[in-house]
C-alpha positions as CSV (number, residue, x, y, z in Angstrom):
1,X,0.0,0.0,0.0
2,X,1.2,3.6,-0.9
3,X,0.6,6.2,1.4
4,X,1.5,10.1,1.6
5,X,1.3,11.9,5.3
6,X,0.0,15.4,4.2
7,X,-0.1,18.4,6.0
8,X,-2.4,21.6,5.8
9,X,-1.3,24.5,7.0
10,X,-4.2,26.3,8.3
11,X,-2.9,29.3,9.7
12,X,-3.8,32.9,10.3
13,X,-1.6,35.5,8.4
14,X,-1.4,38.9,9.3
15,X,-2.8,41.3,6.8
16,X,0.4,43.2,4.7
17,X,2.8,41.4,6.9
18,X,5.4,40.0,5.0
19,X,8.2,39.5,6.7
20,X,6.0,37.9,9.5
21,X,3.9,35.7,7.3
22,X,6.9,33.9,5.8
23,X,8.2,33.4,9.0
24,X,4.7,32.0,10.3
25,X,5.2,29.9,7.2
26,X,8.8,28.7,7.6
27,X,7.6,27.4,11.3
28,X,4.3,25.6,10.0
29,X,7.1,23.8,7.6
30,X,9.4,22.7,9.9
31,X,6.3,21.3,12.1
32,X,5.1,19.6,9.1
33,X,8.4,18.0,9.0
34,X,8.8,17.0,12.4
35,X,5.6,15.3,11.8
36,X,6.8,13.2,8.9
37,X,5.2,15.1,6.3
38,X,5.3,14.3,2.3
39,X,2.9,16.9,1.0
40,X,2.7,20.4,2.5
41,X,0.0,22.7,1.7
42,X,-0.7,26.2,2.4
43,X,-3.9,28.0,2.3
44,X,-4.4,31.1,-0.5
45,X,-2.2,34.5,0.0
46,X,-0.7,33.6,3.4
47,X,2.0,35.5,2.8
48,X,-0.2,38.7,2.5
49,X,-3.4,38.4,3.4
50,X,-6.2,38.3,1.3
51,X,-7.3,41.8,1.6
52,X,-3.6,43.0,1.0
53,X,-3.7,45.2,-1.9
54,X,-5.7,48.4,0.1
55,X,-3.2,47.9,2.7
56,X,0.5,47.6,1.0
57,X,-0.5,47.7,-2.6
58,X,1.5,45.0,-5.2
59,X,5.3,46.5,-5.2
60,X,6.7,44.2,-3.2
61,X,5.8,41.9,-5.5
62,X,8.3,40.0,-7.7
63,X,9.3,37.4,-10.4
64,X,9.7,34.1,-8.5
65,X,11.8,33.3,-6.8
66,X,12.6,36.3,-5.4
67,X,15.3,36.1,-2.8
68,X,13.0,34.5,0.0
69,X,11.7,31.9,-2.7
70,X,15.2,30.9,-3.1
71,X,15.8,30.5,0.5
72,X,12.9,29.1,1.0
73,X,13.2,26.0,-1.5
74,X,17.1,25.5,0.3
75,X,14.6,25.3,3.5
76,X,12.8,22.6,2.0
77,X,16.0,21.1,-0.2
78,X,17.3,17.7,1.4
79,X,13.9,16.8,3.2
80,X,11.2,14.6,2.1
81,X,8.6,16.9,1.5
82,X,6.8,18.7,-1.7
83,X,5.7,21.9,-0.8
84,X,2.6,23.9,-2.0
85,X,3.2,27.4,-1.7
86,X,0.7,29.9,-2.4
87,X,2.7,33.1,-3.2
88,X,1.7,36.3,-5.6
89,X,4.0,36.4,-8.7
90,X,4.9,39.0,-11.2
91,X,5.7,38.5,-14.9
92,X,8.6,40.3,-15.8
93,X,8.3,40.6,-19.5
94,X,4.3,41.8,-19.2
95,X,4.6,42.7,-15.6
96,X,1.0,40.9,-14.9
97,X,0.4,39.5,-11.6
98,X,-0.7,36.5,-10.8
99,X,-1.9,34.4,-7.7
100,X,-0.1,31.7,-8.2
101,X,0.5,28.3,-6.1
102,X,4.2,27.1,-6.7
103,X,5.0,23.7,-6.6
104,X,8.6,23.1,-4.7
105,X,10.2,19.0,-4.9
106,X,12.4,17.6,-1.9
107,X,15.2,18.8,-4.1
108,X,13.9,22.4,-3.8
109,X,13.2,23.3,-7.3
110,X,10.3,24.4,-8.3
111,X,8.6,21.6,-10.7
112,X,5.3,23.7,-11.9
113,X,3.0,25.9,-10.8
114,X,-1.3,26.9,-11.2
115,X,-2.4,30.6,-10.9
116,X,-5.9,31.3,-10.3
117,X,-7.8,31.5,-13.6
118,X,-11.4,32.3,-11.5
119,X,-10.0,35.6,-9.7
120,X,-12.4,38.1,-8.3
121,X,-13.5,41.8,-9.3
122,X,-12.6,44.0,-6.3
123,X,-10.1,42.4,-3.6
124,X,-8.6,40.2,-6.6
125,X,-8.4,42.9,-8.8
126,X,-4.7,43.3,-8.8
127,X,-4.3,39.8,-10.6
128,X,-4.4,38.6,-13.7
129,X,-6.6,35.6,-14.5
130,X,-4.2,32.3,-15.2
131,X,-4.4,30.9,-18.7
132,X,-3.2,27.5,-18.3
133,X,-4.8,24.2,-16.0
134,X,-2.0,21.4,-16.1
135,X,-1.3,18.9,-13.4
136,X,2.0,18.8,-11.6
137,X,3.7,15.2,-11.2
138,X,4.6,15.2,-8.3
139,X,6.6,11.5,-7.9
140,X,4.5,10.0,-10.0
141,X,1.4,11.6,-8.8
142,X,-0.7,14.5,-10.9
143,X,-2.1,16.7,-9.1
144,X,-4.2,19.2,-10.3
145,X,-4.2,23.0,-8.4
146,X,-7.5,24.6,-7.7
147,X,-6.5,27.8,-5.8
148,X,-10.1,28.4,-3.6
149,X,-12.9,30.0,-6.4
150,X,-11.3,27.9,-8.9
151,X,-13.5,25.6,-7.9
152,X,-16.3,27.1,-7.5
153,X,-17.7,25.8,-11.3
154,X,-16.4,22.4,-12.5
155,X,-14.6,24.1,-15.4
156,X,-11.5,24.1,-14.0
157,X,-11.2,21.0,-12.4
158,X,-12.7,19.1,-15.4
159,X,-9.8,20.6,-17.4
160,X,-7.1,19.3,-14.6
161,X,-9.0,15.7,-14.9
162,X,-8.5,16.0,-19.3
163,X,-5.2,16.3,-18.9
164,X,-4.7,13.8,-16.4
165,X,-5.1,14.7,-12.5
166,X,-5.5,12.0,-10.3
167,X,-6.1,14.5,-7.2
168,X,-7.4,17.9,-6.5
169,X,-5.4,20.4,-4.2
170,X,-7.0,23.7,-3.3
171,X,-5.2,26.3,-0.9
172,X,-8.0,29.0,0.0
173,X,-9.2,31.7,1.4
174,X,-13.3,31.0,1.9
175,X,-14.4,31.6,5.1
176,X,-18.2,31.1,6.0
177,X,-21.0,33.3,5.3
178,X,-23.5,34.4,2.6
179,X,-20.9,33.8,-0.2
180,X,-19.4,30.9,1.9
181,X,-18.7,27.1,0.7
182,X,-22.0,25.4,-0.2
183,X,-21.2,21.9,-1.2
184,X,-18.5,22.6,-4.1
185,X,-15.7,20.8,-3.2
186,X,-18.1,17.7,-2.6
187,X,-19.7,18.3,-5.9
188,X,-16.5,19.3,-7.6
189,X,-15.4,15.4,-6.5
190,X,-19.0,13.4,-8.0
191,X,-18.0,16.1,-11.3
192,X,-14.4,14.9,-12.1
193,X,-14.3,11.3,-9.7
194,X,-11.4,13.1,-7.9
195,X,-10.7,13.1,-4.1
196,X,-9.7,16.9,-2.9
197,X,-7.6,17.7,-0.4
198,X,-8.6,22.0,0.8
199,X,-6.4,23.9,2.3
200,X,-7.7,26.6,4.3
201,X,-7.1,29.7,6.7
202,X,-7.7,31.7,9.9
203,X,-7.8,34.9,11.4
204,X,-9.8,38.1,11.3
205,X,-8.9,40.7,8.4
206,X,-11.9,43.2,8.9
207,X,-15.8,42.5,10.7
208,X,-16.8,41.5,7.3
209,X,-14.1,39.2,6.6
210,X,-13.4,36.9,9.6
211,X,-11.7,33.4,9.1
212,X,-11.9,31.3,12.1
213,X,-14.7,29.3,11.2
214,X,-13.2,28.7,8.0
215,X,-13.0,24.8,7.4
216,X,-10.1,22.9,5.8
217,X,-11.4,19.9,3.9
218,X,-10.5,16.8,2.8
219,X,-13.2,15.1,0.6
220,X,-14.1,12.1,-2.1
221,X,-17.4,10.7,-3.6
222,X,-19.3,13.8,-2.9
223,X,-18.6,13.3,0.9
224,X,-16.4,15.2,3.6
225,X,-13.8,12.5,5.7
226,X,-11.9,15.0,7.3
227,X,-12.9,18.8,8.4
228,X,-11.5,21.0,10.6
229,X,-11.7,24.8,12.0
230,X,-9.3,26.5,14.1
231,X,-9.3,29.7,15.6
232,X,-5.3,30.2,15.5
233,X,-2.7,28.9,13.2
234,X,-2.7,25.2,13.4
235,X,-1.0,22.2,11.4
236,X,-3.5,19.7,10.1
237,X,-1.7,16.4,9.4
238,X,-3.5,13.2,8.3
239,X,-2.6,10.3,6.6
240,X,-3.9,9.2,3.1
241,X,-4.2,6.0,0.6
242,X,-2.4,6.6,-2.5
243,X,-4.1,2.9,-3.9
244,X,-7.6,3.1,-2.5
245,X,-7.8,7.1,-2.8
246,X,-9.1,7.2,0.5
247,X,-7.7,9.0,4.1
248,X,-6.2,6.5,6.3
249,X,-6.9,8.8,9.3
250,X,-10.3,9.2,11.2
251,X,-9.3,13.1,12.1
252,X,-6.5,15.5,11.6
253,X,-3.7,15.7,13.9
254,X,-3.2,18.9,15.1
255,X,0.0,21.1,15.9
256,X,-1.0,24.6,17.2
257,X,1.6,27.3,16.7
């Protein structure tokens, strides 16, 4: 039997902090390798904060990797793990931005990458829809990247499943409320036949925009196995059947930070 050990890292960003943020990030890593972790998720624009833009606007925004990109992959260079790390990215020919998830191996390069194609009027607004939906291989197994509203419709995900995908992984920022998830990522599974594995956030940004009952998900057939909510950065780690497709874990294990 194949198995991964994956871990979600559910935390709560501060808004337009940076330099914080990627240290909340580099902490929630090395957790998730203490715990044995193969995969590593992180949920949508940890490292700035969903509402970001009104806050610190897009300068500091570069072609990846930037210097802390680099560093970063020599962080996860030598261990075990594939990283996914959500992280804005400039073009530098067209200077576009995008909201991209990078995809880093245990040798720390970068082996592909998904940027949102369904991005948002208003707090999205500084990014440029993504163009291309191609799964990464990552040792053998093609995953296909939903980042949060990309799967919201099954366009997107049925496109991963064309070209191959035998999983879904969605970092997001979708917290609850009158736009909140309403079955998607069950239907978006009965849709393509895929399992997906959701990784979501905390933390409060503004009173209209509050996080902590957000849910991380992990889901196949149209039903939820695993769901989880934290008020505080926390690292979700379960363990998951790479024959049957199914979680070997009856709950996440959880690491707060």
């Amino acid at each position: 039997m194949k198995h991964l050990r994956i871990s979600l890292l559910h935390l709560a960003p501060v808004l337009g902090d940076i330099q914080g943020n990627r240290k909340l990030v580099e902490l929630a890593v090395g957790v998730a390798a203490e715990q044995g972790a193969d995969w590593v998720v992180t949920p949508e624009l940890c490292i700035s904060g969903y509402l970001f833009d009104e806050k610190i606007g897009t300068d500091w925004i570069l072609p990846q990797p930037d210097p802390w990109m680099a560093a970063f992959c020599q962080q996860v260079k030598g261990s075990p793990m594939t990283v996914f790390l959500s992280h804005p990215d400039r073009d530098p020919q067209t200077q576009k931005l995008y909201n991209t998830v990078f995809v880093i191996d245990p040798t720390g390069k970068i082996i592909g990458q998904h940027s949102k194609v369904k991005t948002l009027r208003g707090p999205e607004g500084w990014s440029s829809p993504g163009t291309e939906c191609i799964p990464v291989n990552c040792n053998g197994v093609a995953v296909g990247i939903l980042v949060c509203a990309d799967s919201y419709k099954n366009d997107v995900p049925q496109a991963l499943k064309d070209m191959g995908a035998d999983i879904l992984v969605s970092p997001a920022s979708w917290g609850p409320g009158g736009c909140g998830p309403d079955g998607e990522w069950e239907q978006r599974t009965l849709d393509t036949g895929l399992p997906i594995i959701v990784c979501n956030r905390s933390g409060v940004e503004r009173d209209d925009l509050d996080f902590r009952e957000a849910e991380s998900v992990v889901a196949r057939e149209g039903e939820r196995l695993l769901t989880a909510t934290s008020a505080s950065s926390v690292v979700l780690t379960f363990d998951w059947d790479l024959d049957a497709m199914t979680s070997m874990s009856p709950d996440f294990r959880r690491i707060y930070l």
